[in-house]
N, C-alpha and C positions, 0 to 999 in steps of 0.2 A: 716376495713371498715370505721370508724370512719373520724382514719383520711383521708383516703381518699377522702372522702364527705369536710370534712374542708378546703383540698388544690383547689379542686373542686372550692367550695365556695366562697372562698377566690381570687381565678383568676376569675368568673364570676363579683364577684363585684369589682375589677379590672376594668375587660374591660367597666363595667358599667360607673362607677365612672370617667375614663381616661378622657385624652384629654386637649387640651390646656386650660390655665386658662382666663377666664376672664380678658380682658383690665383695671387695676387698675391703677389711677393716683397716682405717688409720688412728692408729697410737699413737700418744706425746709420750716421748721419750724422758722429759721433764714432767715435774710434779705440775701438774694443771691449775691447782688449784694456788699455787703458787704464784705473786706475779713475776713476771720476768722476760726476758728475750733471749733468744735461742738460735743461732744459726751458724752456717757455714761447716759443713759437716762434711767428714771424708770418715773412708770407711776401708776395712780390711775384714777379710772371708778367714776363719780356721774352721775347719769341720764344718759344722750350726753353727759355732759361734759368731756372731759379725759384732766384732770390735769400732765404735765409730769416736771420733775426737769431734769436737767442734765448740762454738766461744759461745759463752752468756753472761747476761748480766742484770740488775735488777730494773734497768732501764735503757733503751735506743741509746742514751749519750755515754754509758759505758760507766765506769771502763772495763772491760770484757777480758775474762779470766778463762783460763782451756782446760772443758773437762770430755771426761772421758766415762765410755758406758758400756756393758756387753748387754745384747741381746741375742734370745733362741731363736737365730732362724730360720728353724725349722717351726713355728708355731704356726698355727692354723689360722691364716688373716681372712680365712673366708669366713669364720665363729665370729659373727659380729657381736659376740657378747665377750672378747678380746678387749684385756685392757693389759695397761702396765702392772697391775695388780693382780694380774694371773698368776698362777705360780706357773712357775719355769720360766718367765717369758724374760724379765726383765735377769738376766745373771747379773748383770751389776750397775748397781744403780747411779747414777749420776755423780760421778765424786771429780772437784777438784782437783786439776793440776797446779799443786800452789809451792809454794817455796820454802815454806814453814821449818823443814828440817834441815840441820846442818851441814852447810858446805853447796845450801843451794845460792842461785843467783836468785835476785828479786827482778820482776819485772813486772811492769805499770798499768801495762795495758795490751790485751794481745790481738791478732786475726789470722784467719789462714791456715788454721792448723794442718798437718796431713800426717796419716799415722801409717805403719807398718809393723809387720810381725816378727819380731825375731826368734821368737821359741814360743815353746806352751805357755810360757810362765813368762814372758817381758814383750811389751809392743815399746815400741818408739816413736816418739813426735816433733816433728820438726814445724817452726811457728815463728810468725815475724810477732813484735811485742816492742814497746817502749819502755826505754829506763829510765829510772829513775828523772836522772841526769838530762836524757833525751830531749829535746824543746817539740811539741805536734810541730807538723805533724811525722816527724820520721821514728827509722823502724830500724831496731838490729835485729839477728837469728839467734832465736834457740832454741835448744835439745832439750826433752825430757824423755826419761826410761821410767816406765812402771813395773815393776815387779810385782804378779800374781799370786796368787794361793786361791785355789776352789771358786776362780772365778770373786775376788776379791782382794783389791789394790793393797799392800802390805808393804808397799815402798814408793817414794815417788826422787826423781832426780831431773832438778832443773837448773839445765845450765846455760850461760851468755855463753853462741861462737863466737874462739877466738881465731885470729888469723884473717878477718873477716873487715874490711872494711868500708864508711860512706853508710847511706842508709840505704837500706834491704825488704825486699817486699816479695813476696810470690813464691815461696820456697815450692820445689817439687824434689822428692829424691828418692830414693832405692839402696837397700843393703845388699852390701857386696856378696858372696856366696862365703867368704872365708869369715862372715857375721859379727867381725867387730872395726869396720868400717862402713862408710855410706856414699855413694857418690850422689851428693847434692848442686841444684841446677838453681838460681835465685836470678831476681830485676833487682840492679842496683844502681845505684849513681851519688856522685859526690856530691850533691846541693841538692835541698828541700824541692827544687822544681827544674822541668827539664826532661830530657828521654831520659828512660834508661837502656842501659845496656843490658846483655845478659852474661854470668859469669856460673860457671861448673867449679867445682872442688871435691874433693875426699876427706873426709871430716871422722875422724877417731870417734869411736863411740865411748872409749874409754874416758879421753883427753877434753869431746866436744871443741876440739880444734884442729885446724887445717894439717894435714898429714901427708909427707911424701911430696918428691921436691915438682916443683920450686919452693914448696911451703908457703905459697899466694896461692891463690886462686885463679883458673885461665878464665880469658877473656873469650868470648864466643860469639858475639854479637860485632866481630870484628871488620864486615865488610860495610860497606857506604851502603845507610839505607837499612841497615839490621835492626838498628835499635827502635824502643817502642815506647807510646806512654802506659800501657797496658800489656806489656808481649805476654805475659802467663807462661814463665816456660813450662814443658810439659817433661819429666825423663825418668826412664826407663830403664833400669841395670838388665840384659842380657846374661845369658850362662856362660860365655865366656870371660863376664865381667867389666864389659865395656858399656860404658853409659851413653845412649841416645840419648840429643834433646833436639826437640824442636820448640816455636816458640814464635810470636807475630811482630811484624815489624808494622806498627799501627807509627798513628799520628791522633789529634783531638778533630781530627776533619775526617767526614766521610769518602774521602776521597779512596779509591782502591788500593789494597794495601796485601802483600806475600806472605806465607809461613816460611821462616828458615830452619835449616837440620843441620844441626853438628854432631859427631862423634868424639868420643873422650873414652882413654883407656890409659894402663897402666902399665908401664914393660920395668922390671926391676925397681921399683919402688919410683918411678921417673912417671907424672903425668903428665899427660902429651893429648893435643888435640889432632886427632888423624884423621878426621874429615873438618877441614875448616867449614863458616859459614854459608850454606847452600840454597838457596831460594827453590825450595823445591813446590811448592803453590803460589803458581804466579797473581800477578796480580790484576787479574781477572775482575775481581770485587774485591769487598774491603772484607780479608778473611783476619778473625778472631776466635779466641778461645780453641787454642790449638790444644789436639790430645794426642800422643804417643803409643803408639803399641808394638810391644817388641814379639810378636809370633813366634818367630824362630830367628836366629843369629842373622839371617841371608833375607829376612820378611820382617823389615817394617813398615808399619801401616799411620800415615799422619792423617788424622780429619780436621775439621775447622769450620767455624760456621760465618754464612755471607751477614757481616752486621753491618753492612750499608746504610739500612734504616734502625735507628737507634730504640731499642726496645724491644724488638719487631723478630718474629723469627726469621731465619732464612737460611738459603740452600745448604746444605753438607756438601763440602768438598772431601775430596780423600784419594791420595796415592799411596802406593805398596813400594817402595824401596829397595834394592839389594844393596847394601855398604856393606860387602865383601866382594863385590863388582869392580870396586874402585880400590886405587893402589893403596890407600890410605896414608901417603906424604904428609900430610897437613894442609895439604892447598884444597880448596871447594872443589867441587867435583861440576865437571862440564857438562850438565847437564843436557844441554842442546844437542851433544854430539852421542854421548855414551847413553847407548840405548838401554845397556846393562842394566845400568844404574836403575832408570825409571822402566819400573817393568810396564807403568802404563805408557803411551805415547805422550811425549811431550807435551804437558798441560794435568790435568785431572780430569777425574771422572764425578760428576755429578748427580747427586739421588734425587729424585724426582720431589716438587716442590710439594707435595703431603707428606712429604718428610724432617721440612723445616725443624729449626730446633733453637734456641735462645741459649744459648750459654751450655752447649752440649760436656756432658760426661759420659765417656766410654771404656769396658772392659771389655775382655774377650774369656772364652771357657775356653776348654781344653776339646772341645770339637772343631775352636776355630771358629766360631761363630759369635759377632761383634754386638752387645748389648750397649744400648745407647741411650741416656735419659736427660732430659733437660723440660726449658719453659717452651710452652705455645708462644707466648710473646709475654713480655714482660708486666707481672701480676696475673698469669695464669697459672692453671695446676701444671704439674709436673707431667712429663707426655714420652713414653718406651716404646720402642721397638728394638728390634735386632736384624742383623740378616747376617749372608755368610759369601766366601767368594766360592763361585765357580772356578772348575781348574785353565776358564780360559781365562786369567785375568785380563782386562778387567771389568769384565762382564761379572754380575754381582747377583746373587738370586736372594732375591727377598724371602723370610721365613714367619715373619709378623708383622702384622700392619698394625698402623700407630696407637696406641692403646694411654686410653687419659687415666693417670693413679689418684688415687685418695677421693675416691667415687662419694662417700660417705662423709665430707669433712667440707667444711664452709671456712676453711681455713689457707688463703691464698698468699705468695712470695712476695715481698718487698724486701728493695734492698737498703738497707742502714744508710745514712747520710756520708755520700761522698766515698760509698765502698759501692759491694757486690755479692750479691748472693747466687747459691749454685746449688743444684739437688747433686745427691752423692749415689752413687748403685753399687750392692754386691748381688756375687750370684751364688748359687750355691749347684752340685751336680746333679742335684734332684729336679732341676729345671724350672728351678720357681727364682726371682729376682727380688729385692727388698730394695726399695728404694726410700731417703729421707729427704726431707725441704725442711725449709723454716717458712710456716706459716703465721699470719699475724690473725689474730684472734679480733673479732668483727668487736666492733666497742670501747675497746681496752686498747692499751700502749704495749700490751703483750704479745710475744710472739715465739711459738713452741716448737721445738725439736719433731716433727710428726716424721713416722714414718711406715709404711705399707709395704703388703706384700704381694707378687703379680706372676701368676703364671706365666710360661713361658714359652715358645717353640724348643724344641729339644734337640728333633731330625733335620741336619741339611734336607732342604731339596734337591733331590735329581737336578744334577747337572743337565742331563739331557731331558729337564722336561720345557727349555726352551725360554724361561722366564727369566729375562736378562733384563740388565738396565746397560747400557755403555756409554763410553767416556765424553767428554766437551772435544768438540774438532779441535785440531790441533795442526801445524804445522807438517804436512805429510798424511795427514788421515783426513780419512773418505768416512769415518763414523759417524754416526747421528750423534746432534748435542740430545742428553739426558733430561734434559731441563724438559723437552717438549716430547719424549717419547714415549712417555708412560703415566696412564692414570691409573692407580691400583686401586683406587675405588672408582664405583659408578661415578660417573660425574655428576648426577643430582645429591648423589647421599654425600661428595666431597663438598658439594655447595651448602647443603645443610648442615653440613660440620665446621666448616666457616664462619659461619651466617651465626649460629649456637654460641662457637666463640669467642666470635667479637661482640655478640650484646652481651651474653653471658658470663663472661670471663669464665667459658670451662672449654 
């Protein structure tokens, strides 16, 4: 009867919910009239401000240089007479992350940027790039600090990590609370081809070098079977100061492939991994593009998406974690046994397959509620939802059904030769989402910075109003797999949303 009531449920707030989306304006962020290419964009929220980093260049072969822009958002992307030329919109326009002043390092060529906020007046960027010296196609880190004034770049500081060694790729990181450190999480490996591993550090923002002993970098990708040719670590600084990371242990075959999760923290200037490597998303399918979210110290949440078929969206996995369940020794945590640990049962929990996502990007607000954008499949538009956990985890209540961005814009994702492209989201507490891509512009070798703005759900639902999704069977559980228990649209209007996307690319 149960569930009954749940599929019930679940189609009434369907048909509730449905319906076309709102008219959103999509804005180049980049001079349009310009030529050039644009992509890879990561993004940080202050107030309205959404500070975004990401590479361009005057052409697809590069070499691609990291700049950086603010935009108001709060601007009205429903005024489809919004451009970058609005006033307010654009605070700051497109500028260069270059090396031009003295005492910076030069580098070649860059990708990957990822920024963060440290005060009103400085963001930080961490970015893989080639030197000089470098041979293609490897990659060293590093650091640049921007210093503000009035929403205008008045300093720039880029430096080569030192302490740092092999070639480097995939930077993800987070400032420490005490703000003039960073605990950064990278794939690196000693030879131009090969897995790599993944490796954590604490990186001085003064020095732009490895800080606090051992004065290496730790190794995380330590167990048989961790390393990846793509793992993307994903990490997270916590308020206590401890860095999550998770991260995919791939191969170049589609064969089924786990997310693993480590902990890294600091006890008198001493880094220490206190949760070794953890396979905590089995390997079920071949999960990719792992994302992190630290909730609360005792609540983290890993998702990851099924890229079995290469290009192609697929499933969202996702577990909620406690690592403060586990003694934190440095040995991986026995998942199989400590039920603590996985607050869901043994395995994951599964969002239902009009959920899919290509290369997902996720944040959370301060209600707790998990906003998630990425591709329909690979060379479509950009595609949001969110939802939020019920208190029973891990039962999950959906708050918005899948919503396609840049409604307005004939401008669709490709990814650069022999790389990867990824839409970026912030949110803001007004309940509205800004999302960016890099779209290639129909005719031309151009490809722009675009980015949209998307209303958003606000209110959890009611836990008791019955509208669950729950976890993949698992070892010990009597649960229904998620994969087949819920359609949250009518089943004709999810066929004609299919059917739309696959000739249409939308």
């Amino acid at each position: 009867m149960r569930r009954f009531l749940t599929v019930v449920c679940a189609m009434v707030v369907a048909a509730s919910m449905a319906g076309p989306a709102a008219a959103e304006k999509t804005v180049a962020v980049n001079n349009p009239a310009l030529p050039g290419v644009f992509d890879q964009p990561s993004v940080a929220v202050n107030g309205s401000t959404t500070h975004v980093a990401y590479i361009g260049a005057s052409t697809t072969a590069g070499p691609f240089r990291v700049y950086y822009a603010a935009i108001n958002g709060g601007a009205d992307f429903s005024d489809l007479s919004l451009s970058r030329d609005t006033p307010g919109f654009l605070l700051t326009s497109p500028t260069t992350v270059d090396n031009t002043a003295a005492g910076n390092n030069t580098y070649a060529d860059a990708r990957h940027p990822q920024i963060a906020i440290r005060s009103a007046s400085e963001v930080v960027i961490f970015f893989q790039a080639k030197t000089i010296a470098s041979p293609d196609p490897t990659y060293a880190l590093y650091m640049a600090r921007l210093t503000l004034e009035n929403n205008v770049v008045v300093k720039r500081s880029v430096r080569l990590v030192t302490g740092v060694s092999g070639y480097n790729e995939d930077v993800s990181f987070g400032l420490t609370t005490s703000g003039d450190t960073a605990w950064v999480a990278y794939a690196g490996r000693t030879g131009i081809t090969g897995s790599f591993n993944v490796y954590c550090a604490r990186i001085s923002l003064d020095t732009a070098s490895v800080t606090g002993t051992p004065g290496t970098p730790l190794l995380l990708s330590s167990a048989a079977g961790s390393t990846g040719t793509r793992p993307l670590p994903s990490l997270k600084v916590d308020s206590a100061n401890r860095a999550h990371v998770a991260w995919a242990a791939n191969d170049n075959t589609s064969s089924p492939s786990g997310v693993y999760y480590a902990l890294v923290k600091e006890v008198d200037g001493s880094n220490t991994v206190a949760i070794a490597a953890t396979e905590i998303l089995g390997r079920s399918r071949r999960w990719g593009s792992p994302n992190l979210l630290a909730l609360a110290t005792n609540s983290i949440v890993i998702l990851a998406a099924d890229e079995s078929l290469p290009g192609v969206a697929g499933n969202i996995g996702l577990v909620r974690i406690n690592p403060d369940a586990d003694d934190q020794d440095g040995s991986p945590v026995q998942v199989t046994v400590d039920t603590n640990f996985l607050l869901t049962p043994p395995g994951e929990a599964i969002l239902p397959e009009n959920y899919s996502l290509f290369r997902p990007q996720a944040i959370f607000d301060i209600l707790g509620q998990i906003h998630v954008t990425g591709y329909g499949n690979s060379g479509t538009r950009s595609t949001y939802y969110a939802f939020a956990f019920s208190n029973d985890w891990p039962y999950v209540g959906f708050v918005k059904i899948p919503a396609t961005v840049g409604l307005d814009s004939a401008e669709f994702p490709v990814s650069l030769d022999g790389d990867y492209t990824r839409a970026a989201i912030g949110y803001f507490s007004d309940g509205k989402a800004v999302i960016f891509w890099s779209g290639a512009v129909t005719g031309t070798g151009n490809r722009n910075l675009d980015v949209t703005g998307l209303p958003t759900a606000r209110a959890i639902q009611d836990d008791q109003s019955g509208c669950m999704v729950v976890p993949a069977p698992s070892s010990g559980s009597t649960r229904t797999n998620a994969d087949a228990l819920l359609l949250f649209l009518p089943l004709a209007a999810l066929w004609m949303r299919r059917v739309k996307r696959r000739t249409f690319g939308e």
